[in-house]
N, C-alpha and C positions, 0 to 999 in steps of 0.2 A: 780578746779571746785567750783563754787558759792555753798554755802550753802543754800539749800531747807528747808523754815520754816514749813512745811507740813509735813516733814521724820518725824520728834522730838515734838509732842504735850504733853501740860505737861498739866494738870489739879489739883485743889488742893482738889476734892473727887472724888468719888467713882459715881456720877451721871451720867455720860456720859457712862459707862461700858457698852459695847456691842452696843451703840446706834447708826445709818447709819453713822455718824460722822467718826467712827475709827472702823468701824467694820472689815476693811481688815489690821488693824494694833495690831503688837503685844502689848499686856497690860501688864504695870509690876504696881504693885499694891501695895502700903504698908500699914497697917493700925499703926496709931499711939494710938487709942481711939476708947473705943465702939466696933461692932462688924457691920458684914455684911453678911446678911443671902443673898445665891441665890441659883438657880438650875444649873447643871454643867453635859451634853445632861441628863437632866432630872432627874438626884439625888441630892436631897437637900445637900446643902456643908454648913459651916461654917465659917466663916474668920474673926480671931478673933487680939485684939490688940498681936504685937508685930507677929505680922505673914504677911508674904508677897507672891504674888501669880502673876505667869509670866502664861497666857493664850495667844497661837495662833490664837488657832480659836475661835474668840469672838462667834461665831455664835452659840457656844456648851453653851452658858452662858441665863440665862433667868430671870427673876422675883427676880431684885436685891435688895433687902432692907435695906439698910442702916440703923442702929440705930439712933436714934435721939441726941445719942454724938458723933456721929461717926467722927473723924478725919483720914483724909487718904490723900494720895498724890497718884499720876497715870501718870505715862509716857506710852504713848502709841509712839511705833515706827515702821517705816514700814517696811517690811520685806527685801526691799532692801538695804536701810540703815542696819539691823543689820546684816547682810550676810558682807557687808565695813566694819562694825566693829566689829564681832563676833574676837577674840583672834586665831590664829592659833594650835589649838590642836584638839585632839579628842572627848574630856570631851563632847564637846558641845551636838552631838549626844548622847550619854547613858542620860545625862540630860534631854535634850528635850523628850525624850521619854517617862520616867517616871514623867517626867511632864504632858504629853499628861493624863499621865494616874490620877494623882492626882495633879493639880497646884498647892496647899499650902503647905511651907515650915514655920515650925516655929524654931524662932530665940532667941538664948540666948541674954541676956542682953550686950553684945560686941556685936552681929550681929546684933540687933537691931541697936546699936551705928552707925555702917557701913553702914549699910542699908540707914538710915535716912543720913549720910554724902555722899553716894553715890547719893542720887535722889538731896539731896541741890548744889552737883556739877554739874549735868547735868543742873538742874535749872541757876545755874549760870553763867554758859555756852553757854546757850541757850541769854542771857541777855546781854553776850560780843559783844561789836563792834572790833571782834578781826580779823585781816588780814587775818587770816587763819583758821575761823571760821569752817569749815566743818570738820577741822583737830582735831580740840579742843573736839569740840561734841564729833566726834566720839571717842577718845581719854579718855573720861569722859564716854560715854557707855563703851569702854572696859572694863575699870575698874569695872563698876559695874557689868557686864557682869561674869567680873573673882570671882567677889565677890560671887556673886549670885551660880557660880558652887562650890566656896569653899564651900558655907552653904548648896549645894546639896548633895554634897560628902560627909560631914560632918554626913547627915543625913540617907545615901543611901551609904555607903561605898562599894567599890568592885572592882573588879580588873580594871585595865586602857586597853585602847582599843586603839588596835593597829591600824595602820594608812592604813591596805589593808583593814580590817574588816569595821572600821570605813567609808571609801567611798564604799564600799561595800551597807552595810547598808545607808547609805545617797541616793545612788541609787535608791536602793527599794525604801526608803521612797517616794522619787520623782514619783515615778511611780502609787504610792497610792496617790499621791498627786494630780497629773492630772487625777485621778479619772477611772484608768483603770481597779480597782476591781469592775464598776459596772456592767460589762458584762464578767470578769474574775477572779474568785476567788480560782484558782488551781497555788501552789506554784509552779510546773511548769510551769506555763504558766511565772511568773518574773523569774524564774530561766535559761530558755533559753534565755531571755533577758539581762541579765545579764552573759550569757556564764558559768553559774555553774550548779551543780548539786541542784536538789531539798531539797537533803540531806544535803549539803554543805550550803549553804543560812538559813536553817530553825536552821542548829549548830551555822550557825554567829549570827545572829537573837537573839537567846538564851544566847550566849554568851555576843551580847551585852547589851542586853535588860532585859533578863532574860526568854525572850516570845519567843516562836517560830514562825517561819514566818506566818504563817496561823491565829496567834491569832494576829497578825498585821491587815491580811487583811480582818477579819472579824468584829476586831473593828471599821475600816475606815465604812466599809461594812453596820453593825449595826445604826453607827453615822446618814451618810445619808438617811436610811431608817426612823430612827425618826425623823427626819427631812421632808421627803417627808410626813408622816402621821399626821407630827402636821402642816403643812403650805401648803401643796396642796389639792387642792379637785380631782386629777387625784382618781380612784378607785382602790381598792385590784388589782384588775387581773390587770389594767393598772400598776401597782407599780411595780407586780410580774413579767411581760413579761418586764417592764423597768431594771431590773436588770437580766433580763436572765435567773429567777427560772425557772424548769420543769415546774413547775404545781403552783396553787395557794396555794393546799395542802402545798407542800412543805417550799414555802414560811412565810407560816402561822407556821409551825414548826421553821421553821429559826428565827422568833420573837419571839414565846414562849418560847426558851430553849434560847435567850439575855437578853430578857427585862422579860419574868417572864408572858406576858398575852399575850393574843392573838393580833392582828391588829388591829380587830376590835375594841377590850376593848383599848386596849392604845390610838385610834383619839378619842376615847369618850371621 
């Protein structure tokens, strides 16, 4: 299979983050210098030298700000591609998740080291006129990929995740993914899809996450609702009946006890 220069964009800052360009590819981020202030679905983050930040969905990212010494390096890759080269284990999953949840990892002065020698190799790789260029690449993400879990683990210690849990959980995730919490947000409703019990699914969940299933499906849940109020002009009741709430009431509950204000106050 020919290599695709599209999978693998490498940029050398932080200006592109989020922008139509790679918004449907994953961001791994490194800062070398300086710092980079943004919003991350709507809570201001930090990203500071010697910290690195792996985001899925660019689309939860906003109002990036760069320092004006800011040095940073940026691979963004697409999600097919790192699915060909993600490592065969389970890690990836507990990772990803609690990344979903907070993307910046910071790095000792040896992970730093690795970090930066891992993004110069994919760089250099990308640069090969090598026979087997596709082979390489990916081979060059793995590696960083493994790296990237060691400095998660590192940081997030805890027990390893067995391999029926683990596509268990991958399951779900998928099913949140194509967006079927927005008119279903009863862990039964994934749980007969997945042929388990409600109660089974929300221990795997937990086990592997830490979260039980339900605070999966209301994080998904939450995300795209701040999303429809800061970028649609549909109205409350339209938002409300698009997601299935009773009533608008309820709805309007459902934002206040995530985000802290009402609907209304939050598109303001």
């Amino acid at each position: 299979m020919d290599f695709e220069p599209k999978n693998v964009i490498v940029k050398p800052s932080v200006e592109g983050l989020a922008s139509d360009d790679v918004i449907d590819y994953v961001a791994h981020i490194y800062v070398k210098r300086g710092r980079v202030e943004l919003k991350y679905h709507g809570e201001p983050m930090l990203l500071e030298a010697g910290q690195c930040m792996i985001v899925r969905m660019q689309r939860l990212i906003t109002d990036v700000l760069p320092s004006s010494d800011c040095e940073a390096d940026a691979i963004y890759i697409t999600p097919t591609f790192i699915e060909m080269s993600t490592p065969r284990n389970n890690y990836g999953i507990r990772g990803s998740l609690m990344l979903f949840i907070n993307p910046i990892m910071t790095l000792d002065e040896a992970g730093q080291s690795r970090c930066q020698r891992d993004f110069d190799e994919v760089k250099l790789r990308l640069q090969d006129n090598h026979p087997f260029k596709n082979d390489v690449v990916s081979c060059a993400c793995q590696m960083m990929f493994l790296d990237f879990f060691d400095f998660h683990k590192r940081l997030y210690p805890g027990e390893d995740v067995s391999y029926p849990n683990a596509q268990l959980m991958n399951s779900f995730l998928q099913l949140l993914s194509r967006g079927d919490y927005v008119k279903n947000r009863e862990v039964s409703y994934y749980a007969d899809i997945l042929c388990v019990t409600p109660k089974y699914l929300s221990e795997v969940s937990k086990r592997v996450s830490g979260y039980g299933a339900n605070y999966w499906i209301n994080r998904y849940t939450i995300i795209e609702i701040q999303r429809c109020l800061r970028h649609s002009n549909a109205s409350l009741v339209e938002i409300s009946d698009e997601f299935n709430f009773s009533s608008t009431a309820y709805f309007s509950r459902f934002v206040q006890n995530y985000l802290g204000t009402s609907p209304g106050a939050y598109r303001s």
